[in-house]
Wavefront OBJ file of the C-alpha trace (Angstrom):
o trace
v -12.195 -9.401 28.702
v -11.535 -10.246 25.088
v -8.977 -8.487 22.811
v -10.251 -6.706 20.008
v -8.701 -7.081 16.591
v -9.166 -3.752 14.391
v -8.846 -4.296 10.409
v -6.769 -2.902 9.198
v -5.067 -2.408 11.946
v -3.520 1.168 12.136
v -5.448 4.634 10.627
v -3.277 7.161 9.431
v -4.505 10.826 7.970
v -3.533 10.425 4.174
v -2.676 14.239 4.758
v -0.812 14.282 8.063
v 1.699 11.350 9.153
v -0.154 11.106 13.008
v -0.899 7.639 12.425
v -0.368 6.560 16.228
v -2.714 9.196 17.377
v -5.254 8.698 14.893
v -4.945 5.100 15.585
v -5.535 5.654 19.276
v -8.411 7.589 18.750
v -10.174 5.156 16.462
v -9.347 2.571 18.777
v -11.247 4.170 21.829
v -14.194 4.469 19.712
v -14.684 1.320 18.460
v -14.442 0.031 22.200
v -17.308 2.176 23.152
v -19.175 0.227 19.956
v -18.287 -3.048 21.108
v -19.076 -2.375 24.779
v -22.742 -0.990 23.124
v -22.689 -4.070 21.173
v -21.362 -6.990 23.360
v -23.830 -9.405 22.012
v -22.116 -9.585 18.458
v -19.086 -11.891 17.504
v -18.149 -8.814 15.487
v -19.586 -6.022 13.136
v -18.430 -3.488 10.749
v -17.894 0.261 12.853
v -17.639 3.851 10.532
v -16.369 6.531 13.161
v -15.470 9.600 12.598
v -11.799 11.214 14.394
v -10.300 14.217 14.512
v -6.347 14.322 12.817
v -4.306 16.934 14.892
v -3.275 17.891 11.412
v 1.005 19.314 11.453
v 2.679 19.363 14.330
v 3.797 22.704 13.753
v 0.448 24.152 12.251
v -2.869 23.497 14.854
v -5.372 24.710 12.293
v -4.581 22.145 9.939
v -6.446 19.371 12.437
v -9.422 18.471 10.939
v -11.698 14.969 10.865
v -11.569 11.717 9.152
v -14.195 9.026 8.794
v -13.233 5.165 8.842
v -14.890 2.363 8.367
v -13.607 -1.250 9.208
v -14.494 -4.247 11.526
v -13.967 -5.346 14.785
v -14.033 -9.194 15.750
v -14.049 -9.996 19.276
v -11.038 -13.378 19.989
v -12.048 -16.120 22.226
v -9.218 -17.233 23.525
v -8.349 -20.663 22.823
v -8.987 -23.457 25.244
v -6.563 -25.870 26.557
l 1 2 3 4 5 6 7 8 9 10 11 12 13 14 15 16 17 18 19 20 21 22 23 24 25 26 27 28 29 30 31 32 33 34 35 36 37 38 39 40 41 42 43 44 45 46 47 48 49 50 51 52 53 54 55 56 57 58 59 60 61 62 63 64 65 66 67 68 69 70 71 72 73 74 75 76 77 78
């Protein structure tokens, strides 16, 4: 299976520093895209997450919208 090259790379909450979950999250969505959309080189995704918000406050979680592109690599032939 090919990798899948987010840009940017890494989402963060411009509220809440959870930039590895966030990250994560967006990451599992735009697989599902791709999977839906395996017939495109690549194609620009908007998803929509939800931020856990502060660690030490659960109420503050709340959701983000992205948008962004994923390209599918071929790996290079030798």
């Amino acid at each position: 299976m090919n990798d899948v090259t987010l840009v940017p790379a890494l989402y963060r909450c411009p509220d809440h520093d959870q930039q590895e979950t966030v990250t994560e999250r967006v990451r599992d969505l735009v697989q599902t895209e791709r999977a839906i959309r395996a017939d495109l080189p690549s194609a620009p995704f908007r998803v929509t997450v939800t931020c856990p918000g502060h660690p030490a406050d659960p109420t503050t979680a709340h959701r983000r919208s992205y948008d962004g592109t994923w390209t599918a690599e071929v790996p290079a032939r030798v």
